[in-house]
Structure formats: C-alpha cells, structure tokens
MIKEMI-433620 format. One record per residue: x, y, z of N, C-alpha, C, O in turn; residue number from 1. Coordinates in pm, 1 decimal. Each point is the difference from the previous one (the first is absolute). Layout:
REM MIKEMI-433620
+----------+----------+----------+----------+----------+----------+----------+----------+----------+----------+----------+----------+-----+
:     n.c1 :     n.c2 :     n.c3 :    ca.c1 :    ca.c2 :    ca.c3 :     c.c1 :     c.c2 :     c.c3 :     o.c1 :     o.c2 :     o.c3 : num :
+----------+----------+----------+----------+----------+----------+----------+----------+----------+----------+----------+----------+-----+
:        X :        Y :        Z :        X :        Y :        Z :        X :        Y :        Z :        X :        Y :        Z : NUM :
...
+----------+----------+----------+----------+----------+----------+----------+----------+----------+----------+----------+----------+-----+
//
This chain:
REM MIKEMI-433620
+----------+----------+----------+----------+----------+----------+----------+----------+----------+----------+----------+----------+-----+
:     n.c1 :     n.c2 :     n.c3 :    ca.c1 :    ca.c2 :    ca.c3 :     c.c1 :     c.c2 :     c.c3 :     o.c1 :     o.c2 :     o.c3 : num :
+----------+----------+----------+----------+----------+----------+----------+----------+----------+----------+----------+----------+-----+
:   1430.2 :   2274.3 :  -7374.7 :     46.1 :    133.8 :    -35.1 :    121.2 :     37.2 :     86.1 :    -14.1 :    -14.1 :    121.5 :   1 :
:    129.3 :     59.1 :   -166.9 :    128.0 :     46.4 :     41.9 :    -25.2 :    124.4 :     92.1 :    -38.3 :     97.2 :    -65.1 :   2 :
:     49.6 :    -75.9 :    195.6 :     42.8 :    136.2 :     50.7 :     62.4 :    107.6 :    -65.5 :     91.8 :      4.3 :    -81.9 :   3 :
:   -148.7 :     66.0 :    126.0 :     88.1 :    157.9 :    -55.5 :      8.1 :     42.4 :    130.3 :    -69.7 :    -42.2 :     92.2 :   4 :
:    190.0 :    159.9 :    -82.6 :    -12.1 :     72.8 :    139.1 :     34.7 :    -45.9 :    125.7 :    -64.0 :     27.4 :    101.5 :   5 :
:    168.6 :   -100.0 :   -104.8 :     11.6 :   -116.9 :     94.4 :    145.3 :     89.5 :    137.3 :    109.3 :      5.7 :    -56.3 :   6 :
:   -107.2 :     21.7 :    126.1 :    102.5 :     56.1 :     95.8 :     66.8 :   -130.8 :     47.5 :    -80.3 :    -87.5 :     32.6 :   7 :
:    158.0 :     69.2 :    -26.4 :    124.1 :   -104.6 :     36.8 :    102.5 :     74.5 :    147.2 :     69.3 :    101.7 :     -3.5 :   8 :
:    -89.0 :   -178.2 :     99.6 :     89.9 :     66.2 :    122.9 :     12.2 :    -90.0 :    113.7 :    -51.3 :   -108.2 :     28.7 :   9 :
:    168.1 :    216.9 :     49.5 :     41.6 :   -117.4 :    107.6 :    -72.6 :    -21.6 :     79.1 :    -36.4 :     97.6 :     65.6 :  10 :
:    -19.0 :   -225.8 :    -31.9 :   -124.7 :    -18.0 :     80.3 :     42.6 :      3.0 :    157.9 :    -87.3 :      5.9 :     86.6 :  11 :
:    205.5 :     -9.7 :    -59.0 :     33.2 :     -0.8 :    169.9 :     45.7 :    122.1 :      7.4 :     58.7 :     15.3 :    107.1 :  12 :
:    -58.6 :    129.2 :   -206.8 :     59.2 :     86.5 :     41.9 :   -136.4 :    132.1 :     38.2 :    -79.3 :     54.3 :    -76.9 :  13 :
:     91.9 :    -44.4 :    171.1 :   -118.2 :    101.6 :    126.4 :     31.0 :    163.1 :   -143.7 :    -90.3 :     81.5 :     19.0 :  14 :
:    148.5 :    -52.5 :    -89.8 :      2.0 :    105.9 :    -75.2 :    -56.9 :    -35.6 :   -130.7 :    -58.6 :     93.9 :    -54.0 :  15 :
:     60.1 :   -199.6 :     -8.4 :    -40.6 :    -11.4 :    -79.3 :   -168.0 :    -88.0 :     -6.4 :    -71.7 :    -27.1 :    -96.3 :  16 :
:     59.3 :      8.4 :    206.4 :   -137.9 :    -43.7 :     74.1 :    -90.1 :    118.4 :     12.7 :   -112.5 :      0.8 :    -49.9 :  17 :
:    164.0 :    101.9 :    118.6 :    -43.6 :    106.7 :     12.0 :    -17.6 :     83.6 :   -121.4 :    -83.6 :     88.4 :     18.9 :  18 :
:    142.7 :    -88.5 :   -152.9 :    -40.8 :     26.3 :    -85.1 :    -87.3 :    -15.7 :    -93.7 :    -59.7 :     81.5 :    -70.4 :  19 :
:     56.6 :   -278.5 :     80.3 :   -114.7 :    -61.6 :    -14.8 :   -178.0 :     59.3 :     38.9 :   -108.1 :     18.0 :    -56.1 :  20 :
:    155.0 :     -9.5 :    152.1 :    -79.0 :     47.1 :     89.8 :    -59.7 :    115.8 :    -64.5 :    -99.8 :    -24.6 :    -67.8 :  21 :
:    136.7 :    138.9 :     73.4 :     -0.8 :     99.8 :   -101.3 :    -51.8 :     28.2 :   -122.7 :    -91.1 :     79.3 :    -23.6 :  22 :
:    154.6 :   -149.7 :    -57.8 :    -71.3 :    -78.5 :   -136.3 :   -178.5 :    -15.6 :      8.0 :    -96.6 :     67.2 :    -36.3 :  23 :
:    119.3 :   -192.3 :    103.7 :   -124.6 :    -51.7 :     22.6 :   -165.2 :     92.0 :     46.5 :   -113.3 :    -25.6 :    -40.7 :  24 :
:    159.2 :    136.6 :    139.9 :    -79.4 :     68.9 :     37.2 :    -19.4 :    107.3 :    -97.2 :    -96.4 :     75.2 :     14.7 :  25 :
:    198.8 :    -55.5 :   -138.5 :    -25.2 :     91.1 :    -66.3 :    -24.4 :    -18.8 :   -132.3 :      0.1 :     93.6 :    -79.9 :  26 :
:    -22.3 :   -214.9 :     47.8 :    -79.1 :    -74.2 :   -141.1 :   -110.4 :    -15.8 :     -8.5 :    -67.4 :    -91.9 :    -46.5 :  27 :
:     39.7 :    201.2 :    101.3 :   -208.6 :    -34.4 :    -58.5 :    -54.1 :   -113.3 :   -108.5 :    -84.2 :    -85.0 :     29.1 :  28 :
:    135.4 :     95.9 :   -135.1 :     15.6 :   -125.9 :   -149.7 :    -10.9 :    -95.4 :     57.4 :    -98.3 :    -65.6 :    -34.2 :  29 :
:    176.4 :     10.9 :    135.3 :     24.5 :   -141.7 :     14.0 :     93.3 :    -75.7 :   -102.1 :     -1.3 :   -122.5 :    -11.8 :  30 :
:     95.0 :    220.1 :    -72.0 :     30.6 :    -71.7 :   -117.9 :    157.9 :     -8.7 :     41.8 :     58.3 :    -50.5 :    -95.9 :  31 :
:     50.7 :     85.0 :    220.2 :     96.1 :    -58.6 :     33.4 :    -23.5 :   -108.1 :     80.2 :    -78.1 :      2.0 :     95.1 :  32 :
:    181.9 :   -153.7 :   -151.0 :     25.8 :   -129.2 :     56.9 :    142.1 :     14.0 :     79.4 :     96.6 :     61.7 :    -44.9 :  33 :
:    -99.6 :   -119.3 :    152.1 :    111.6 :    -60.3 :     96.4 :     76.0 :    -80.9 :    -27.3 :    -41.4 :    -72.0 :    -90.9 :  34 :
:    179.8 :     36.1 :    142.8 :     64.6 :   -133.9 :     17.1 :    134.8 :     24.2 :     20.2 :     86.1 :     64.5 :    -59.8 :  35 :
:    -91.4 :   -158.2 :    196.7 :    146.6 :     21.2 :     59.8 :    154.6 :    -27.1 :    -81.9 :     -4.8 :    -96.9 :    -75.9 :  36 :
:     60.1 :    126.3 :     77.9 :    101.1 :    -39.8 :   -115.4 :     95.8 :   -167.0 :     39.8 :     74.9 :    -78.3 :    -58.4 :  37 :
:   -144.8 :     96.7 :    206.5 :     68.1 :   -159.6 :     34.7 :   -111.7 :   -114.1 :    -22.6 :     14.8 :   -107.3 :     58.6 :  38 :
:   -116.9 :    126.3 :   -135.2 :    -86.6 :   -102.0 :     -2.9 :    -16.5 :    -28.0 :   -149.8 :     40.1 :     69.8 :    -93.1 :  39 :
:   -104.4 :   -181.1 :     88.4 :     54.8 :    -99.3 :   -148.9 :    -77.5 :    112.5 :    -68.0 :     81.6 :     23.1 :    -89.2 :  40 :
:   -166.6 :     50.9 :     70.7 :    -76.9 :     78.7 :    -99.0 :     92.1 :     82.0 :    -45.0 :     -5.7 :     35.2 :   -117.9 :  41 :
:     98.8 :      7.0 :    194.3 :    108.3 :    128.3 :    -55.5 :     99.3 :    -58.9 :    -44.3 :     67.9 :     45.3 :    -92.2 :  42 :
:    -42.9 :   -163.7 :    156.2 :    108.6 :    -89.0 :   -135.5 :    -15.6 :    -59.4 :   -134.1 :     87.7 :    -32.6 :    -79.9 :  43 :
:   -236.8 :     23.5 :     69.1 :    -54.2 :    -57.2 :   -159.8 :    -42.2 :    146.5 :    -38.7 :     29.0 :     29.0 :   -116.1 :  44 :
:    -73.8 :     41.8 :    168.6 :     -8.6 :    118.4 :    -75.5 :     93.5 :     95.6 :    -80.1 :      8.0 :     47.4 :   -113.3 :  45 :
:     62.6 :    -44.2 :    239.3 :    125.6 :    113.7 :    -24.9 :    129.8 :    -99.4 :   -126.6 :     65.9 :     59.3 :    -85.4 :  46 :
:    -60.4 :   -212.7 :    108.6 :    100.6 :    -88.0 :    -39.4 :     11.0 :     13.1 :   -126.7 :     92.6 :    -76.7 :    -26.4 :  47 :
:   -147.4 :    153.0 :   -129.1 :     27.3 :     88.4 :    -83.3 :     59.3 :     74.2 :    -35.6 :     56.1 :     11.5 :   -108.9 :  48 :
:    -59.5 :     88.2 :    244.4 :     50.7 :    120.6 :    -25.0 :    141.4 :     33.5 :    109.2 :     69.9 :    101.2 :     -3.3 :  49 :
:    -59.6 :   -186.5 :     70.7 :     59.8 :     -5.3 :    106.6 :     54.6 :   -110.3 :    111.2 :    -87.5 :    -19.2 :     84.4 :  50 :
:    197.3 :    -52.1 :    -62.5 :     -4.4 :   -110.9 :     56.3 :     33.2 :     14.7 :    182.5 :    117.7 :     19.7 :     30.5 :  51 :
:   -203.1 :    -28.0 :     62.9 :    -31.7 :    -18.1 :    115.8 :     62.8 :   -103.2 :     49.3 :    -39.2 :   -113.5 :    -27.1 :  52 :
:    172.1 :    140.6 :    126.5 :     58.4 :   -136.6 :     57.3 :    -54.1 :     16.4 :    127.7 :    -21.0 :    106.5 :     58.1 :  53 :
:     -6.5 :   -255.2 :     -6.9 :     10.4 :    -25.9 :    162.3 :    116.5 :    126.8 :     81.7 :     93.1 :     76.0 :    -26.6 :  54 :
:   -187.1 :   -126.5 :    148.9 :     95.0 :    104.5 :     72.8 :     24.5 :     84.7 :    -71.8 :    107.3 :    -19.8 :    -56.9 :  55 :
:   -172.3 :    140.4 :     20.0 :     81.6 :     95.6 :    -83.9 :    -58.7 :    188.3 :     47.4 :   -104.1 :     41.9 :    -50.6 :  56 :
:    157.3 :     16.3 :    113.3 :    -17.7 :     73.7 :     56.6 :    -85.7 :    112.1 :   -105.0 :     40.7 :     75.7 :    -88.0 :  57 :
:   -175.9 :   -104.1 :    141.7 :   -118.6 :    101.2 :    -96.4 :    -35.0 :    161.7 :     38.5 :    -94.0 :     48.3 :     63.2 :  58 :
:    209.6 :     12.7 :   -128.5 :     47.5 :    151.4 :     35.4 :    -80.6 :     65.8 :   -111.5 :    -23.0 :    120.8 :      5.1 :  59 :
:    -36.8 :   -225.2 :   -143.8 :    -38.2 :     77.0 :    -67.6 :   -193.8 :    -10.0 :    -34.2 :    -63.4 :   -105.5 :     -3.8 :  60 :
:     20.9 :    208.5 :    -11.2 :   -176.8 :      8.8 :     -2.7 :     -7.4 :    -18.6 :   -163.5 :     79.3 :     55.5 :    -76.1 :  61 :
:   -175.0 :   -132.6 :     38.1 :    -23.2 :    -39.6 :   -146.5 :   -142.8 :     43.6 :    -12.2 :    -77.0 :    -25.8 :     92.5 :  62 :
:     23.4 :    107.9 :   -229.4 :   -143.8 :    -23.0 :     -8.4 :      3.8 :    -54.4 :   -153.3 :    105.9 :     -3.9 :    -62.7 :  63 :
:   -232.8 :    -38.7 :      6.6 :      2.9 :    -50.6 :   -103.2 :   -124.2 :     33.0 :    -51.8 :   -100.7 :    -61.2 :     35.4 :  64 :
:     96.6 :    189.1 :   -148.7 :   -113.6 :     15.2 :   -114.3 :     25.9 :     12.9 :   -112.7 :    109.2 :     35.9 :    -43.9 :  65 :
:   -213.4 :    -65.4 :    -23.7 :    -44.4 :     89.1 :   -152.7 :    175.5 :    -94.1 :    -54.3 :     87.7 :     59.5 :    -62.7 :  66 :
:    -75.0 :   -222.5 :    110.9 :     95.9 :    -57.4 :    -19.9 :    154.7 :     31.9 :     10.8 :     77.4 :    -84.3 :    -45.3 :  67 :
:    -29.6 :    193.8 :     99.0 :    104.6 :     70.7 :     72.2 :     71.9 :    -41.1 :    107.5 :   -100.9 :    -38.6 :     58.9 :  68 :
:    166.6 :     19.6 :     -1.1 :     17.1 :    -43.4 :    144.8 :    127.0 :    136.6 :     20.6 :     99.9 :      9.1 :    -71.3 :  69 :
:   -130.9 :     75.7 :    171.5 :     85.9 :    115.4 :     58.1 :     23.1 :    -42.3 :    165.4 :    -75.4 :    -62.8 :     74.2 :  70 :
:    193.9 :    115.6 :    -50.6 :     57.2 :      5.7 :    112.9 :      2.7 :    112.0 :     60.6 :    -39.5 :    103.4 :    -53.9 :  71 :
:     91.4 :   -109.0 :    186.7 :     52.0 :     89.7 :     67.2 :    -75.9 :    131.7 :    -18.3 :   -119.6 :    -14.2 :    -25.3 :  72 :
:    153.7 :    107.1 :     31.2 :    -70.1 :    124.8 :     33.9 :    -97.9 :     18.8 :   -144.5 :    -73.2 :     98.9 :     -5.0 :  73 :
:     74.4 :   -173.3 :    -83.2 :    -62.0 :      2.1 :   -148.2 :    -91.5 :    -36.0 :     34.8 :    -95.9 :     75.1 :    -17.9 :  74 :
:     73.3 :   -193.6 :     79.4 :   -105.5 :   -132.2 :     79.4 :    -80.3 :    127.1 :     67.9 :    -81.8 :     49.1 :    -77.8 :  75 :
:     88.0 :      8.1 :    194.7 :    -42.5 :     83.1 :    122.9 :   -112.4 :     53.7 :   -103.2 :   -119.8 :    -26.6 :     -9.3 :  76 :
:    240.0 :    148.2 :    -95.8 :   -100.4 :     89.2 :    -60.6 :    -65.4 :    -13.6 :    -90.3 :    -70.0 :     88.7 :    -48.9 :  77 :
:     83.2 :   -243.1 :     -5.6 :   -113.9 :    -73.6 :   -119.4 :   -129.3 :      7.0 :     65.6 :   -100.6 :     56.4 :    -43.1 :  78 :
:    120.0 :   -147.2 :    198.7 :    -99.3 :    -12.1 :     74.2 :    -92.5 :    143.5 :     59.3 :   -119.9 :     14.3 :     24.1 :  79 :
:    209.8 :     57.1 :    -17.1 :    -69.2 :    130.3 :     -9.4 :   -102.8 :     62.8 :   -104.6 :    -83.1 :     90.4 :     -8.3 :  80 :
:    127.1 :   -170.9 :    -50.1 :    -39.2 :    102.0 :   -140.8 :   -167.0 :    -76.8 :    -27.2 :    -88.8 :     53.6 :    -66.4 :  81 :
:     77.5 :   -188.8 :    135.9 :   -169.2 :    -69.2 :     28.2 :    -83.7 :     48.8 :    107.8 :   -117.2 :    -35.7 :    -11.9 :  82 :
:    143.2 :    108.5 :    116.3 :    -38.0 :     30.2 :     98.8 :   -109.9 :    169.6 :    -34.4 :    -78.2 :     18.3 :    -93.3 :  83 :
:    111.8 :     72.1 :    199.4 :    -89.9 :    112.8 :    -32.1 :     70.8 :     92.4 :   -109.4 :    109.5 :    -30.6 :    -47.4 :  84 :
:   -157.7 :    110.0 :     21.8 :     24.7 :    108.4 :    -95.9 :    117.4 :    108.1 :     73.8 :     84.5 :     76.4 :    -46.7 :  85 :
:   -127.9 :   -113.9 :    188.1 :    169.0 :     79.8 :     35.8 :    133.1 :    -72.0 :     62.5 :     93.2 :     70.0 :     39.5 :  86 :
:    -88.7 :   -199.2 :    -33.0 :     79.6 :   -110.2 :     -8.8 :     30.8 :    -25.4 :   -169.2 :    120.7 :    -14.0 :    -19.7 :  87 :
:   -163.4 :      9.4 :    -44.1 :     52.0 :     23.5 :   -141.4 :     31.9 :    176.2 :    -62.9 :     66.3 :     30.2 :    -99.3 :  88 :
:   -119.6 :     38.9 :    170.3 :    113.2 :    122.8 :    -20.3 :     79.9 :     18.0 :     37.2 :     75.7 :     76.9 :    -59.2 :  89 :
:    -38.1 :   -134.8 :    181.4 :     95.5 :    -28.9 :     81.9 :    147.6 :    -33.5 :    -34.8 :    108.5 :     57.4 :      9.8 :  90 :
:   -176.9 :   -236.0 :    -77.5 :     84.3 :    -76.8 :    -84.2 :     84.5 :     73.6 :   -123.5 :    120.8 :    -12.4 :    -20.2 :  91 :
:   -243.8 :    116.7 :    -81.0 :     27.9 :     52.3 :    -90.7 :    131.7 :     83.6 :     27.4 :    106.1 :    -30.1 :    -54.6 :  92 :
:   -118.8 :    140.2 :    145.1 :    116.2 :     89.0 :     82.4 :    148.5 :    -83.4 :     65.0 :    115.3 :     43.0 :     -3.8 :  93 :
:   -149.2 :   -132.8 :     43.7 :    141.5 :    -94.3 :     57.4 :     69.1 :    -55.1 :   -119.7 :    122.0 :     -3.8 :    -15.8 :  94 :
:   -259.5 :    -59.7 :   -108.7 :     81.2 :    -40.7 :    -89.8 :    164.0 :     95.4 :    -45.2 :    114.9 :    -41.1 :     16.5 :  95 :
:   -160.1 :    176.6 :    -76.4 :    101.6 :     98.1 :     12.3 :    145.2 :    -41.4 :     54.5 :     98.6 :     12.8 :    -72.6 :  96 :
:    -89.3 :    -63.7 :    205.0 :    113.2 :    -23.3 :     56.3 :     69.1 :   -122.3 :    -87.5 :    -50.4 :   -112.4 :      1.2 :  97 :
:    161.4 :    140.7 :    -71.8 :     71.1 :   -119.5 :    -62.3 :      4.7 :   -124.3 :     92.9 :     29.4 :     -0.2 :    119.6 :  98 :
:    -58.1 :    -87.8 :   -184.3 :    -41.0 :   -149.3 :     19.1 :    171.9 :    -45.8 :    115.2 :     -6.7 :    -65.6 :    104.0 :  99 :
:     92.6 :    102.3 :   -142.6 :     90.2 :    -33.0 :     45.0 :     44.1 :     62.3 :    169.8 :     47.2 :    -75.4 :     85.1 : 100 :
:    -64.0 :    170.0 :    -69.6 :    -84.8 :     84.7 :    122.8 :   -108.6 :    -41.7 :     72.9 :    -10.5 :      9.6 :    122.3 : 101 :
:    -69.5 :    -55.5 :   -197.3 :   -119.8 :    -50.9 :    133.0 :     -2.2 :   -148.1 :      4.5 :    -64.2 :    -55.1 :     89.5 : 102 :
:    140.5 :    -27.4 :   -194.4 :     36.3 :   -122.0 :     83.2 :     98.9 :    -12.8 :     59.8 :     19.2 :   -113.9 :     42.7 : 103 :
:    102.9 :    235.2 :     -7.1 :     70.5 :     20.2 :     76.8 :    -46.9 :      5.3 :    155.2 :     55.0 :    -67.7 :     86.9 : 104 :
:   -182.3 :    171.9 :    -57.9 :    -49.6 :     24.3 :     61.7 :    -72.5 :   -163.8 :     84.7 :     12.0 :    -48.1 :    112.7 : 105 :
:    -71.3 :     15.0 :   -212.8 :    -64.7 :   -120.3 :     20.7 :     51.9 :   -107.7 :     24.9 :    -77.5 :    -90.0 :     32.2 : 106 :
:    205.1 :     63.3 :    -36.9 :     98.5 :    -99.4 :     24.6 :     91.1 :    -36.8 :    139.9 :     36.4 :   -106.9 :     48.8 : 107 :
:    -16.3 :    264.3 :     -5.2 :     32.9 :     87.3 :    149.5 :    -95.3 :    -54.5 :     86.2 :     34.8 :    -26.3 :    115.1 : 108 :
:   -160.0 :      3.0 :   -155.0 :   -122.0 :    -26.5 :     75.1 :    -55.9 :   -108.8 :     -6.8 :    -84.8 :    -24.8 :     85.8 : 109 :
:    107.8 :    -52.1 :   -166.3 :     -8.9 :   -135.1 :     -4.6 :    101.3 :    -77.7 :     82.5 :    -31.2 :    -74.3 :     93.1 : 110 :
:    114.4 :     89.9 :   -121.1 :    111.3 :    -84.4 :     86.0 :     18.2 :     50.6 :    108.2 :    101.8 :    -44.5 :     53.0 : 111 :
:   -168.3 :    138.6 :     21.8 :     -3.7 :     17.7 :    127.7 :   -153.0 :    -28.1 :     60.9 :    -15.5 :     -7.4 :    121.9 : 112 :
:    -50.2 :     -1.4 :   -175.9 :   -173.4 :    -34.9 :      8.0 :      7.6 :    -88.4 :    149.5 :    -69.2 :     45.9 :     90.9 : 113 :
:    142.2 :   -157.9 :    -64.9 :    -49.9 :    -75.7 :    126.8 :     74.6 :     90.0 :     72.3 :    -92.9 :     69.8 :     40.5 : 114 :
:    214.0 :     -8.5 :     16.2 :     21.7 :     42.6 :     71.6 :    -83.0 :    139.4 :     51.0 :    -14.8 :     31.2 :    118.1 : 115 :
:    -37.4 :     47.8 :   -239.0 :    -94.0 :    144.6 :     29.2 :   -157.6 :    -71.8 :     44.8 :    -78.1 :     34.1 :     88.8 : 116 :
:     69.4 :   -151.1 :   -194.1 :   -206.7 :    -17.8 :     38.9 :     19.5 :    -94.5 :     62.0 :   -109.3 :    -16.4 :     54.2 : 117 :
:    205.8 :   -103.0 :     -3.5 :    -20.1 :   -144.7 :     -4.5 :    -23.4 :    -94.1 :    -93.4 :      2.9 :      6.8 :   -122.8 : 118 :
:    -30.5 :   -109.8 :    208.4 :    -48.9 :   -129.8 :    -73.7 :    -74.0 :    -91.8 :     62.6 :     -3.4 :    -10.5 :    122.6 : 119 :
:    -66.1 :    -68.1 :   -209.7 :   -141.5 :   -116.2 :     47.0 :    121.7 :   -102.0 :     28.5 :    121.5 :     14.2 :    -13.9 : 120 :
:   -190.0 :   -108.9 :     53.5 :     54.8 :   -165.9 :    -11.3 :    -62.6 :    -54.0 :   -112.7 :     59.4 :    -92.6 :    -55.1 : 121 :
:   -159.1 :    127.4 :     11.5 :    -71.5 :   -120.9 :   -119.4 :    -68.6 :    131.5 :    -90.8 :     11.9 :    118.9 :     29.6 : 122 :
:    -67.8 :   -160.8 :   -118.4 :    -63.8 :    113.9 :   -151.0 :   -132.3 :     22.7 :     80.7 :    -48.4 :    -74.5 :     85.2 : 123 :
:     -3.7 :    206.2 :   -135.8 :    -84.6 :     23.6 :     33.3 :   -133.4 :    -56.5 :    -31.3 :      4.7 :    -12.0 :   -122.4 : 124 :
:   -108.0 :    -25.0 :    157.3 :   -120.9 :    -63.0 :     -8.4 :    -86.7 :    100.0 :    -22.5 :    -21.0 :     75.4 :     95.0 : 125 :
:    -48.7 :    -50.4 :   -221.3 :   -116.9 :     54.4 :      4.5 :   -164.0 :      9.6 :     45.9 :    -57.6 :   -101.9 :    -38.0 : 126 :
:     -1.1 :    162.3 :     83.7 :   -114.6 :     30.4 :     54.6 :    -94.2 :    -64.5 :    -61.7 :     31.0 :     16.8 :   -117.9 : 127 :
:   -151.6 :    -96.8 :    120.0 :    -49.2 :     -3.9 :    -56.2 :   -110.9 :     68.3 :   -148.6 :    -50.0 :    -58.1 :    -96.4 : 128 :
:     47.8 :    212.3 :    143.7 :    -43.9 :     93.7 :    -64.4 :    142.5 :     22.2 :   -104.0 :      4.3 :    104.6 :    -64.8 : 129 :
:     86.6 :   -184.2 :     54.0 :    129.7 :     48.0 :   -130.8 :      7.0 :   -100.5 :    -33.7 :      5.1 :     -7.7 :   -122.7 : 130 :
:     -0.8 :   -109.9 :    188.6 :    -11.2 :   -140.9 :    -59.8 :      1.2 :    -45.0 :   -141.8 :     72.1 :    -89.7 :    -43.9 : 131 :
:   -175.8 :    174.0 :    -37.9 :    -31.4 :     -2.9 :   -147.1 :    181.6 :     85.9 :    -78.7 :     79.3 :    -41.6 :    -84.4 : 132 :
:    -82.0 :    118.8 :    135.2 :     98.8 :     42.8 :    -36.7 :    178.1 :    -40.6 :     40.9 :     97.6 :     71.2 :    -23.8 : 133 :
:    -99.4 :   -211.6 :     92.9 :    156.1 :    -38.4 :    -17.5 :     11.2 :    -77.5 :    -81.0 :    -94.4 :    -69.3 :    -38.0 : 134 :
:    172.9 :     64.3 :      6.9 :     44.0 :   -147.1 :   -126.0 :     85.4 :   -112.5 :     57.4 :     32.1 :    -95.4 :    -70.8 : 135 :
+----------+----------+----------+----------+----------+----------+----------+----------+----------+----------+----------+----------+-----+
//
C-alpha cells in the first residue's frame, strides 16, 4: 500500500527538525509519514513530480496527500489542516493570505534557516517510538 501524507524535509536543518518535531507530537492519528529529502525515499518518491539533484540546496518543505504534492507555505498549512481543529483553523485563516505572499514570507526564511536555527552534520535519526513513521 502507497503512503499518503508523507512530509519531505531537510534532514540536517535544526528548523525544520524542530518542526518535525512538532508535527509528530501533534498527530494523535499516527497518519503523517517522514522522509528526509536527501535520502533515496524522497528521490523515488518525489522523482514524478519533481527532480532532486545531488548537492542541491533543500530550501524547500514538500508534503504529499490525497495524491497532491504542495510546497512551501501550501505544504506547512496542508499539514495543518491534519493536526487539531485549531491548527486547521489556523491553516484555514493563513490560507487567505495570497499564495504569493506567504511563500514570499517562507522563502526569506528558508534561505536563512542555518544561519537563524543552524545545522546538524548528518539527517536526523528517529526515536524509536517514530520509527514506524519514517520512510
């Protein structure tokens, strides 16, 4: 059976780890999947919809449902929109902001991400209690 719901991100970046992070504690379901965007799962996955080069600086967050794949601040508030009832009202209200505006926003902050949060040396390793949930 194919994943649904799959979050795609930079696995050495401490901001987008921390969001992970986030996610995870706030999916009761259990029904969002992981995967770093530098590891072979996000290159056969994403390699459809999107082509992933080496070395290639991963500024952008991917999620993937309901066969869709959204980016950037679309991605954030898709993922919102699985979580609680006020993380998807949330989402609902930001949607509002033209798309072109909050991946503006989101772009400012991406490409500055290691210098504001840092960075790992290697992808993050999951816990055993998430384990089920990386790809």
């Amino acid at each position: 059976m194919e994943k649904e719901n799959i979050i795609f991100f930079d696995g050495v970046c401490n901001l987008c780890n921390g969001f992970i992070d986030y996610v995870i504690k706030r999916d009761k379901k259990k029904s969002i999947f992981y995967a770093a965007l530098q590891s072979e799962t996000a290159k056969s996955k994403l390699k459809k919809h999107i082509e992933l080069k080496e070395n290639t600086d991963y500024t952008t967050i991917y999620y993937f449902t309901n066969n869709k794949l959204y980016s950037k601040s679309s991605a954030i508030l898709n993922i919102f929109l699985e979580l609680s009832t006020t993380h998807a009202f949330l989402a609902r209200v930001l949607f509002v902001i033209p798309k072109f505006i909050r991946d503006a926003i989101y772009t400012f902050i991406a490409k500055n991400r290691y210098l504001f949060f840092g960075k790992k040396s290697t992808c993050r390793l999951p816990s055993l209690e998430e384990r089920n949930q990386f790809l």
